[in-house]
N, C-alpha and C positions, 0 to 999 in steps of 0.2 A: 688716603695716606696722610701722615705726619709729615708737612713737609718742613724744611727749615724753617722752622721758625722761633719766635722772640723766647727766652728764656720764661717768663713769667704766663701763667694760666697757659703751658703749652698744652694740657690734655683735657678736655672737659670731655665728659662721656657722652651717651646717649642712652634711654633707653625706651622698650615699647610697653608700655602699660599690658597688662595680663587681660586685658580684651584681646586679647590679642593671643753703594748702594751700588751697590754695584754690581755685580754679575758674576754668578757663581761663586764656591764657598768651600778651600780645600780646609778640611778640619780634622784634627788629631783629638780620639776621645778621652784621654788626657787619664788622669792614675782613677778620677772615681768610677769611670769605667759603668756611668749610669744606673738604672735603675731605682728601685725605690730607696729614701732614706732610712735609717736606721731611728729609733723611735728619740727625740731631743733628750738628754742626759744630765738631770740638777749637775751630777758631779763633775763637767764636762764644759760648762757654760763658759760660753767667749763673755770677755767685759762689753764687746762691741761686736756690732753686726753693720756691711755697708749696703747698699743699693745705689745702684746706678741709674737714674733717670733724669729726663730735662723738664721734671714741671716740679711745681711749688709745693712741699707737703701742706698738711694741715698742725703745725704744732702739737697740738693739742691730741693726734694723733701717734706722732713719734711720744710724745711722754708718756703717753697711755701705755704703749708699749714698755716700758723700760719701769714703770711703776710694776707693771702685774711680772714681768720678768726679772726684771735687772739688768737688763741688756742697755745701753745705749744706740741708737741708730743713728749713721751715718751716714747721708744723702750725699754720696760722691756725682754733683751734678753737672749736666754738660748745655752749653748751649742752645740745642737743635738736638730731634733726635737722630739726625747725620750723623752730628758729632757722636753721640751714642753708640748707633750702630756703628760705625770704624773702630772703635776701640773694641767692642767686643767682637766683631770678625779677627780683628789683630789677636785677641786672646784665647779665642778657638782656635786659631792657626799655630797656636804658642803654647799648648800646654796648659792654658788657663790665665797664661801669663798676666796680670794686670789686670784678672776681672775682679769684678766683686761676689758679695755672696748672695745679694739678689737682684738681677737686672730686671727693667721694664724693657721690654718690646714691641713693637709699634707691630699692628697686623701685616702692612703691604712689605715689611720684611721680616717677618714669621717667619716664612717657609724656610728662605733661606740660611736663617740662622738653626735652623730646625733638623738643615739635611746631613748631619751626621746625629740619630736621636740618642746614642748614650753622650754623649757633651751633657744631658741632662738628666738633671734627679726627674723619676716620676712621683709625682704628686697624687698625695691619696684622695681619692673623691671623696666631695662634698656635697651628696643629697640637696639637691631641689635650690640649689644656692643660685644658680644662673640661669640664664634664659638657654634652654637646650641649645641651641646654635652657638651661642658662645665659646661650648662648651666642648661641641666638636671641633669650632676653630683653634683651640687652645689643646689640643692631643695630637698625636703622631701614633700613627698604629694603633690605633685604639689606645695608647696609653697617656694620661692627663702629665703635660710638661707645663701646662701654663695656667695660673688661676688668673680670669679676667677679671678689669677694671672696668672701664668705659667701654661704650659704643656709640657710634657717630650719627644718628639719624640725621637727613639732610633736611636743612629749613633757608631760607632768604631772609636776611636782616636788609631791612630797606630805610631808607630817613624820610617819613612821610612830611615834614616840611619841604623838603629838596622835590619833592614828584607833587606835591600840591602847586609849589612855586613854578614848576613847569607845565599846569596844566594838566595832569594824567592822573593824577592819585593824590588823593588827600585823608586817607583811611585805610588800615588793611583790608576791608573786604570792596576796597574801589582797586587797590594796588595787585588784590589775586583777578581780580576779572582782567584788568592789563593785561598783565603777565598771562590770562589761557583761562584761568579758571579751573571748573575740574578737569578741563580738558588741555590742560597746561602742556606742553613740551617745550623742550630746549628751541625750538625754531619759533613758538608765539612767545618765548622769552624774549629772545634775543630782535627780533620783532617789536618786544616793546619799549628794549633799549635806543633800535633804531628812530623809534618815534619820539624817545626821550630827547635824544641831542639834537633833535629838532629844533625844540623850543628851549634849551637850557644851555647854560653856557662852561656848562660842567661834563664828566663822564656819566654814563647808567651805570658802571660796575668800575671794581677796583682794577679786576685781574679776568681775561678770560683764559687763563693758564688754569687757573684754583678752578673756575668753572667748568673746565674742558676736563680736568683731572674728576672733581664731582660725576661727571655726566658718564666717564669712563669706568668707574665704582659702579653703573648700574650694569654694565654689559654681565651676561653671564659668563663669559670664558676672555675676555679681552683681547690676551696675547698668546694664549697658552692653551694647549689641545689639556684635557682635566684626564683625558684617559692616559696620555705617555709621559705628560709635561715638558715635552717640548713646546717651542716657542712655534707659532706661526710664521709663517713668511710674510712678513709685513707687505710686500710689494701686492702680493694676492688679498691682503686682511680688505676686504670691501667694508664692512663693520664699524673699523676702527677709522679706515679713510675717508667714508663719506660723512661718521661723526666730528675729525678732523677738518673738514674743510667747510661745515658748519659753522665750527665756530672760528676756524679763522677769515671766512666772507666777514663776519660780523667785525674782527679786529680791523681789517683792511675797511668798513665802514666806518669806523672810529667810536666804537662804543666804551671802550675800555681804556681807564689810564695805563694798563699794560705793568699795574705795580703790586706784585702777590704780595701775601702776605709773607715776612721774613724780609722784604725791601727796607733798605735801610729808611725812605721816604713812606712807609705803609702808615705809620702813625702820623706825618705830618697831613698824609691825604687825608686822616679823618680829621684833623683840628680846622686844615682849611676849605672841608667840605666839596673836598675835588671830586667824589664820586655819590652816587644815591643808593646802590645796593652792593651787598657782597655774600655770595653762596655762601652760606654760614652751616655747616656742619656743628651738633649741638657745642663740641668741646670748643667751638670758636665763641661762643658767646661772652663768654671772662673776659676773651683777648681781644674782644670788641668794647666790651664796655671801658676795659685799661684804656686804650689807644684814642676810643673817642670821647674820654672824661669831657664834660662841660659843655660838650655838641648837644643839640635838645633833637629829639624829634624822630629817630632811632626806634624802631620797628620791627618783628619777626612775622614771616609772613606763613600763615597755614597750612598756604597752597606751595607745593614743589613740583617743576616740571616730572612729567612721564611718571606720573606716582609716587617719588620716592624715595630716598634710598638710605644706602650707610656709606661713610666714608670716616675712616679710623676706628680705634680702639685698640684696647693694648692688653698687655697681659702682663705678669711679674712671674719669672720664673729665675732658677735654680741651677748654676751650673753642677757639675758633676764633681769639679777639681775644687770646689771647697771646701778647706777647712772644717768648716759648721754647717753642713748639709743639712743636719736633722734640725738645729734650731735656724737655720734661714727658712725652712720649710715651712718653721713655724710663725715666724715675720712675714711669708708672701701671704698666709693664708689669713693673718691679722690683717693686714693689711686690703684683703679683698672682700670684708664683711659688710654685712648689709649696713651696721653703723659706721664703718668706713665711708661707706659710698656715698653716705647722707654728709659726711663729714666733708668730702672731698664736693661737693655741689655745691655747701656753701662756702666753701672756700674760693675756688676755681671755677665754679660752673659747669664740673666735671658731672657728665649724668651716668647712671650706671647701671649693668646688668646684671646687679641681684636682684631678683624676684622680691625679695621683700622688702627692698628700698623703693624698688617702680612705686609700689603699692601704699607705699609713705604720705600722706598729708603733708608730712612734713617739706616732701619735692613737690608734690602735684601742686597744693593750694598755694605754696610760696610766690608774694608777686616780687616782679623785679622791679626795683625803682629804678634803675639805667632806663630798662624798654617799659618808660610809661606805664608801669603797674603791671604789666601783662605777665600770666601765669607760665613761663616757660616750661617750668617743669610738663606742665598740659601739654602744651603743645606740640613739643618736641615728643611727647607722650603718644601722641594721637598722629603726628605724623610717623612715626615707625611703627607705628600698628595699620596706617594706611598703605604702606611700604609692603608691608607680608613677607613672602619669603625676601624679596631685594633687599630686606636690612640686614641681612647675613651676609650680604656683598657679593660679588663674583670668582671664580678659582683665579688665585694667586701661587703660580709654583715661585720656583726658585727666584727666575729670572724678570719676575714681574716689575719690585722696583724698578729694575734699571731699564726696562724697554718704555716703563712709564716717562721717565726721566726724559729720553732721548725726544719721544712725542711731542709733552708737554711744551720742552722747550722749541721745538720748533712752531708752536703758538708763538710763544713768548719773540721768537725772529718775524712772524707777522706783525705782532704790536707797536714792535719797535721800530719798525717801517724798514727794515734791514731784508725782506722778502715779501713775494708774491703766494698769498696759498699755496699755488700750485710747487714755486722753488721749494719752502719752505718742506713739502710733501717730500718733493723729490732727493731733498737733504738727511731729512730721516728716515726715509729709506736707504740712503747710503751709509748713513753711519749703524745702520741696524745693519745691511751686508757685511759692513766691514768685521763685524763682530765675530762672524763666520760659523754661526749656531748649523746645528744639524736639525731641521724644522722638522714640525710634522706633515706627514703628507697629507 
């Protein structure tokens, strides 16, 4: 998931090399009444087209735009994609009221915005453009609402001076043996956090919120039966509870500064080196290098517990109540080109799932001088092809965000020493009753 966070390099993608918020959504389908657009019209051309997203374009990419059209683009952006998503619930609920004419959408609340599907233009396909899985997450009924951006493969940014200095790790392939090795799980992770503040006088990790939420991105069905989409009865989810109180043993151990990313103190923690790792999904890499300018010793690690996975990616799509249907159509799909996607990596660190960008020299060979030369493109390459099917993520109905939400932060009440595990447990199971879903059986 996208979760709150910092305006700048919010999206960085992911993707696998070719080896390879709330709850519920009443929506009115507003006058376009969906379906496909009608084909962009010279005689018909808006001066301007907007998009609603929280991350940084590429200049160089909006001019490109407005050169070969004439169009101008304007990036109506918002904080968080929190902020994001409420605005555009508010404007499915309104008519259209207040949207624009191309919004970004963050996967973990896809569905949701999804469950009325005429709200949207469908989008005509484009042959061989994404990585097949994308491409289903980005459809409704078989028909394409969404062209993808990025996708999240999961890596660990580590500061191999901080795990030298404490004895455990002085190298990425001394800091994957730590951590598990091939045989990595979330428990000889968290394991070797335990051994970290041992001898160190700092945290092992930022946040085991951001970690707890990664680790939840692998389950196959989390919260939600994939056949009715109903939610689960949390109190019964064994799954989710025992992966739950995993990682909050680990918090009530004290491994975690207890400060995710989007904390107003997240960037101070990388300048005064208050923690040594942070589960970095690929599109966090940007937001890492912004945050820890000038820290030396900043690392991505190869190895990710339990194999693998994805966490985020986003799509651009099309309401139905605009205006400029046929030329926004035209914008998401400029916008989601394999030159795009090379454009938005080096900008952001945004990796991406066209096929023909994966396959880039231009991503693959690129090194990063933040992470010490090291080839992230590769990497983040090689771990989503290690991943397999897990980098398509697990079913996300409607109600995913917000039961994610309620979870999470009951980590977040162990960190903060405000609960025991177990209260903790026993609290997000009451505020998920109180919700008063009709579970599946």
């Amino acid at each position: 998931m996208e979760t709150t966070m910092m305006k700048h390099s919010k999206l960085v993608g992911a993707f696998a090399l070719t080896t390879v918020t709330i709850l519920g959504l009443t929506s009115c389908s507003g006058g376009g009444g969906g379906g496909a657009a009608p084909a962009a019209d010279e005689d018909n051309k808006p001066d301007k087209l907007t998009v609603a997203a929280w991350m940084d374009f590429p200049q160089e990419l909006l001019d490109g735009f407005e050169e070969e059209t004439g169009i101008e683009v304007v990036v109506n952006s918002f904080p968080d994609g929190a902020s994001a998503q409420t605005v555009l619930r508010n404007g499915l609920s309104s008519d259209g009221a207040g949207l624009s004419d191309v919004h970004l959408i963050e996967v973990d609340w896809w569905t949701e915005m999804m469950a009325v599907p005429e709200d949207w233009v469908e989008l005509p396909e484009i042959e061989d453009r994404w990585v097949d899985w994308k491409v289903t997450q980005g459809s409704v009924d078989g028909k394409i609402t969404g062209y993808g951006t990025d996708i999240g493969p999961l890596g660990i940014a580590f500061n191999q001076d901080m795990t030298a200095a404490a004895g455990v790790a002085g190298s990425p392939e001394e800091f994957a043996e730590l951590i598990g090795g091939d045989a990595a799980t979330w428990e000889t992770f968290l394991d070797a956090g335990r051994e970290y503040v041992k001898t160190s006088d700092n945290y092992f990790i930022d946040s085991l919120a951001n970690a707890f939420q990664a680790a939840v991105n692998l389950l196959p069905a989390a919260f939600e039966d994939p056949d009715s989409g109903k939610p689960y009865d949390l109190a019964d989810n064994d799954e989710v509870k025992d992966l739950f109180m995993t990682f909050a043993d680990a918090a009530q151990d004290g491994v975690s500064a207890g400060i995710a990313i989007g904390h107003a103190d997240w960037g101070a923690g990388f300048q005064n080196k208050q923690w040594a790792t942070v589960v970095t999904p690929a599109w966090m890499t940007g937001i890492i290098a912004e945050n820890a300018a000038g820290v030396d010793g900043w690392r991505v690690s190869s190895t990710f517990p339990d194999g693998g996975g994805n966490w985020g990616g986003s799509f651009f799509a099309v309401p139905a109540t605009g205006k400029n249907t046929a030329w926004a159509v035209e914008l998401a799909d400029y916008l989601t080109s394999a030159d795009a996607a090379v454009d938005w990596f080096h900008t952001t660190g945004q990796f991406p799932s066209q096929v023909e960008a994966m396959q880039s020299p231009d991503i693959a060979d690129t090194e990063n001088e933040f992470f010490g030369g090291q080839k992230i493109g590769q990497i983040y390459g090689d771990l989503a092809a290690s991943a397999g099917d897990a980098a398509a993520g697990g079913f996300r109905g409607e109600n995913f965000a917000g039961i994610q939400t309620l979870v999470v932060d009951g980590i977040k009440l162990v960190e903060s020493g405000a609960a025991t595990p177990e209260e903790a447990w026993d609290k997000v199971v009451s505020d998920f009753e109180a919700l008063g879903f009709d579970t599946a059986s």
